[in-house]
C-alpha positions as CSV (number, residue, x, y, z in Angstrom):
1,X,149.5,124.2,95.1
2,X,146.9,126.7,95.5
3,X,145.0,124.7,98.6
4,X,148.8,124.8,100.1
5,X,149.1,128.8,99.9
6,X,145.7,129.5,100.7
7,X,145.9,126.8,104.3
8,X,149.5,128.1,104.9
9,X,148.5,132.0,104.5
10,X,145.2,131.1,107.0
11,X,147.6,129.5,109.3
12,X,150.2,132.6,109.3
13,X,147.5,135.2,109.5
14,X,146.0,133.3,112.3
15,X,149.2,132.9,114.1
16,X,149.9,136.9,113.4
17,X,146.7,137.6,114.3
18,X,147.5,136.4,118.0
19,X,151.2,137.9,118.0
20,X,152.7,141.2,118.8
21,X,154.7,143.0,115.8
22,X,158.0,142.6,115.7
23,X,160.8,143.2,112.9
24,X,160.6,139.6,111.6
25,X,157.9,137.0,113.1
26,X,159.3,133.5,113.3
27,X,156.8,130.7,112.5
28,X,157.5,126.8,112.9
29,X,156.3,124.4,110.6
30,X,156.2,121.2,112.1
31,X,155.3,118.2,110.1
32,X,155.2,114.3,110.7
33,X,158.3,113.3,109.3
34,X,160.4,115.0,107.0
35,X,161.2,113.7,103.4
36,X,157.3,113.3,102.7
37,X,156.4,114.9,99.9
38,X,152.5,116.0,100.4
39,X,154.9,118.2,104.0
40,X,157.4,119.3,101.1
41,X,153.9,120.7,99.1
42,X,153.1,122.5,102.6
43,X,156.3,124.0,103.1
44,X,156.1,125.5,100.0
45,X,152.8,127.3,100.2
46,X,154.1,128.3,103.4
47,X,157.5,129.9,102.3
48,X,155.0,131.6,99.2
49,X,152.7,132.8,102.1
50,X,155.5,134.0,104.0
51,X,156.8,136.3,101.5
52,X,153.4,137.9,100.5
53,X,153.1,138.8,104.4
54,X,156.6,139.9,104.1
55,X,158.6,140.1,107.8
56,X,157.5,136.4,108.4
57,X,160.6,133.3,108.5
58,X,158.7,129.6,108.6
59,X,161.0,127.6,110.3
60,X,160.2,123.9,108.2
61,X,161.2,121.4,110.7
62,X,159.8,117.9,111.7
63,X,161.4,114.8,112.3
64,X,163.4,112.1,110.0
65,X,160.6,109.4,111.7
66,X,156.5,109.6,112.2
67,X,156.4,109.6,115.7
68,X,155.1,111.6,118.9
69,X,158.2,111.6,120.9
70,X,160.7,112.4,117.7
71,X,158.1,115.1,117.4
72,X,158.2,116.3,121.1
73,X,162.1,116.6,120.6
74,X,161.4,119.1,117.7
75,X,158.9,120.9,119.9
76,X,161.1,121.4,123.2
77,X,164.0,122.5,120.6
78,X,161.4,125.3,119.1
79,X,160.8,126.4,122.6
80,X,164.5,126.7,123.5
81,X,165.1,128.6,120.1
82,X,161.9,131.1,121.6
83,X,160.1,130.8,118.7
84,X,157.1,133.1,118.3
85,X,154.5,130.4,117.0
86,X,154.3,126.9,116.0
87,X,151.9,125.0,113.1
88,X,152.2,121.5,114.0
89,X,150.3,119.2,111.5
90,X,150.9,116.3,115.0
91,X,152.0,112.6,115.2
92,X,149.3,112.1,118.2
93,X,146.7,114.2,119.5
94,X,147.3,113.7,123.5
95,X,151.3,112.8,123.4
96,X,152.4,116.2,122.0
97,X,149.7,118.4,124.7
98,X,152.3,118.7,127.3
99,X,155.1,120.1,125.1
100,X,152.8,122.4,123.5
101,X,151.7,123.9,127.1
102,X,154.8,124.6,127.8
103,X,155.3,126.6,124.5
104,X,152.6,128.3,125.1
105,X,153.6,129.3,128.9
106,X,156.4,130.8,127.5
107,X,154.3,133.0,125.0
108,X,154.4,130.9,122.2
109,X,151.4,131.1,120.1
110,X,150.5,127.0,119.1
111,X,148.1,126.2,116.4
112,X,147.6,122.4,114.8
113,X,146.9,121.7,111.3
114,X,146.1,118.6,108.8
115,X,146.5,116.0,111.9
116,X,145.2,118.1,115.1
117,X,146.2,118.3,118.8
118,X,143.9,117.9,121.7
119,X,141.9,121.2,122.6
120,X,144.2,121.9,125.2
121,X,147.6,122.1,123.2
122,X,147.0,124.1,121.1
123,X,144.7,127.7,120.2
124,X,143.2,126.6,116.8
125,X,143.0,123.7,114.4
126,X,142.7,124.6,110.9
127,X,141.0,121.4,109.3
128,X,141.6,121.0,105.8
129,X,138.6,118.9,104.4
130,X,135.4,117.8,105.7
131,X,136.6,114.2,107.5
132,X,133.2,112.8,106.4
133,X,133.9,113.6,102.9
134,X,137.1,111.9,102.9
135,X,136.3,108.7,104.5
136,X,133.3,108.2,102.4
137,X,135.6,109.1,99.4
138,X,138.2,106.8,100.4
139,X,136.1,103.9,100.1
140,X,134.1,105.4,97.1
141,X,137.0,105.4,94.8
142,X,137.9,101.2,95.6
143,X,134.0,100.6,95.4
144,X,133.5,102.4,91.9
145,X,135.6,99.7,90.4
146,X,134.0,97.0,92.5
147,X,130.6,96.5,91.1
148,X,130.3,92.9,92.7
149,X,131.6,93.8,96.0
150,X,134.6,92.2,97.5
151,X,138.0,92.4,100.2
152,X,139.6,95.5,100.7
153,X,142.2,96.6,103.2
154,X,143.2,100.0,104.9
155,X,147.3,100.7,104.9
156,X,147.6,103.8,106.9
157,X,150.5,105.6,108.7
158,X,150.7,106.3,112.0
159,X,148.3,104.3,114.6
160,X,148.1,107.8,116.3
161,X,147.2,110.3,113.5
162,X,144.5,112.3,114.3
163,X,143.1,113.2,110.6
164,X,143.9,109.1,109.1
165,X,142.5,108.0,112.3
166,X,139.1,109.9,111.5
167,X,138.9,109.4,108.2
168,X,139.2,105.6,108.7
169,X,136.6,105.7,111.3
170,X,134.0,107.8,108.4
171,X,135.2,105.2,106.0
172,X,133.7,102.7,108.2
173,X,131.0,104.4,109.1
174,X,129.7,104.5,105.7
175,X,130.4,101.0,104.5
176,X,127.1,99.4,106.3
177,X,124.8,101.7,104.3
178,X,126.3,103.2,101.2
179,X,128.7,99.8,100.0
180,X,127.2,96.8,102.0
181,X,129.4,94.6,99.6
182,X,132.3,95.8,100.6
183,X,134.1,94.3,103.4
184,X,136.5,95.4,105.3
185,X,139.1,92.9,105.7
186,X,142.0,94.3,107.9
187,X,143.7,98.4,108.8
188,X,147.3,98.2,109.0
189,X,149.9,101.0,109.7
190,X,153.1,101.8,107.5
191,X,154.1,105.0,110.0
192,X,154.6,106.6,107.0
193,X,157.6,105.2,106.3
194,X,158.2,103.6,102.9
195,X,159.9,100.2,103.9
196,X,157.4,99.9,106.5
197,X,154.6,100.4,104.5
198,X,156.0,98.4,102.1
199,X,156.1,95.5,104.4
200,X,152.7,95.8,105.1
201,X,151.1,96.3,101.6
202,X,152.9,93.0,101.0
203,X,151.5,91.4,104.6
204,X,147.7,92.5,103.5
205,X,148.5,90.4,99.9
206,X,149.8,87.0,101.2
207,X,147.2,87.1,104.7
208,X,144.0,88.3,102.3
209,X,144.2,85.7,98.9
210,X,140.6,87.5,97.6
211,X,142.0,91.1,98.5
212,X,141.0,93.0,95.9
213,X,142.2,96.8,96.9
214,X,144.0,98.5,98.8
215,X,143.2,101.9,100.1
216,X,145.6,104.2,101.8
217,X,144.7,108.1,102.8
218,X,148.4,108.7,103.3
219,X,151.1,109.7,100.3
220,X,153.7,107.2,101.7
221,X,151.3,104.3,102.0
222,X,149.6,105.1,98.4
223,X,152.5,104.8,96.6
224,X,154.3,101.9,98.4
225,X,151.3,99.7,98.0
226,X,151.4,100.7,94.2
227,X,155.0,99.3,94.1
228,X,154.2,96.1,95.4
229,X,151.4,95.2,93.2
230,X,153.2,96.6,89.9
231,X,156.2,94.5,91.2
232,X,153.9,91.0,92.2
233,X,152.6,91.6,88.8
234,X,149.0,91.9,90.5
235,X,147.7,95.2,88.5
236,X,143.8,94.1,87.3
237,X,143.6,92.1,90.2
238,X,144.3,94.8,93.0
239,X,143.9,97.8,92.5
240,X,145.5,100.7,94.8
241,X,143.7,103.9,95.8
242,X,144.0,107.0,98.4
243,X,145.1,110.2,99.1
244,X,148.5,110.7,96.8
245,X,150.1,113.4,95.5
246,X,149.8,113.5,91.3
247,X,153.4,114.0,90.7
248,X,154.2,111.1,93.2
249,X,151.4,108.7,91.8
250,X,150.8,109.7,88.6
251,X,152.9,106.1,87.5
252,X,151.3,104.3,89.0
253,X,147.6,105.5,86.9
254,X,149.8,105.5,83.9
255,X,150.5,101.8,84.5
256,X,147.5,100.5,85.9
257,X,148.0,99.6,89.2
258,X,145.4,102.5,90.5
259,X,142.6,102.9,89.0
């Protein structure tokens, strides 16, 4: 939770930084999609931030599905509701730029975080991880338990999301050099939405016979490829790794199906 507090009290002082005083500051956090769990962690570094600044309200907000123009919705509402900044972690880095100009004509001070907007929508991005790091991890964690090499398979969420969208591309980046037995067999998106990720866990099984894991950077996917595998009985012959949260996925270590 710490990482949470610290990247929600950078993104408030940043935000305050750029914004007049007044009695009670009022800062949008906009996430993906709502009812995701590493967004619910966010929120509540921010709300902890919040109070330690003291006159600041975060506004936790998003939409019930992972995409740009649910996300836009959320955005134009912030601007009617005059806002005075707004942290949006974004669905798609050029869909969401004309939205966020118009927030910021109307004094709105616009910053992007975890999944970033194009330069021009926004005043800052606060990254937070090295993208190299995490694409060569992503892969490092299925290849550690592959000596011999073998299938693997990206579920993601969003075709669109800035940060999975770089990570995968690092992730590939380093496979030539660094895990030369390790191919790459197929990148499919769940939107961050557990049925369809679901869906597609079980797609990557029954089109990839020799799969032998499946990585997903995104809290959704991780766990909803974990279910399939522990429910096909396939645990010791996939295994499922990624970016999860512990209390979400800690299961699915305890059973075996992530290793």
């Amino acid at each position: 939770m710490k990482i949470w507090k610290l990247l929600a009290a950078t993104a408030t002082a940043a935000v305050l930084l750029a914004t007049p005083a007044m009695a009670q500051t009022r800062i949008a956090l906009v996430v993906k999609s709502l009812g995701n769990g590493f967004f619910d962690a966010a929120n509540k570094g921010a709300q902890e931030a919040a109070a330690e600044l003291g006159d600041v309200e975060v506004i936790y907000t998003g939409p019930t599905a992972a995409t740009a123009e649910a996300q836009i919705e959320v955005v134009n509402a912030l601007i009617a509701q005059q806002v005075d900044a707004i942290a949006i972690s974004a669905n798609d880095p050029d869909a969401l730029v004309p939205a966020l100009q118009r927030a910021m004509e109307r004094g709105i001070k616009v910053i992007s975080w975890d999944s970033g907007v194009a330069e021009e929508g926004r005043q800052l991005h606060l990254n937070p991880s090295d993208v190299g790091l995490i694409g060569e991890t992503i892969i490092k964690l299925a290849a550690d338990y592959l000596p011999d090499g073998g299938d693997v398979a990206i579920l993601s969420a969003a075709s669109t999301a800035t940060n999975q969208n770089a990570w995968i591309e690092a992730a590939k980046a380093v496979i030539p050099e660094k895990y030369p037995n390790i191919n790459l067999v197929a990148t499919v998106y769940g939107d961050d939405d557990s049925v369809k990720s679901t869906e597609e866990a079980r797609g990557l099984i029954a089109a990839h016979p020799d799969l032998k894991a499946i990585i997903a950077p995104t809290t959704v996917g991780v766990v909803a490829a974990a279910q399939v595998v522990t429910d096909q009985n396939l645990i010791g012959k996939i295994n499922v790794t990624g970016l999860a949260l512990p209390s979400e996925f800690k299961q699915f270590i305890d059973n075996g199906a992530s290793q």
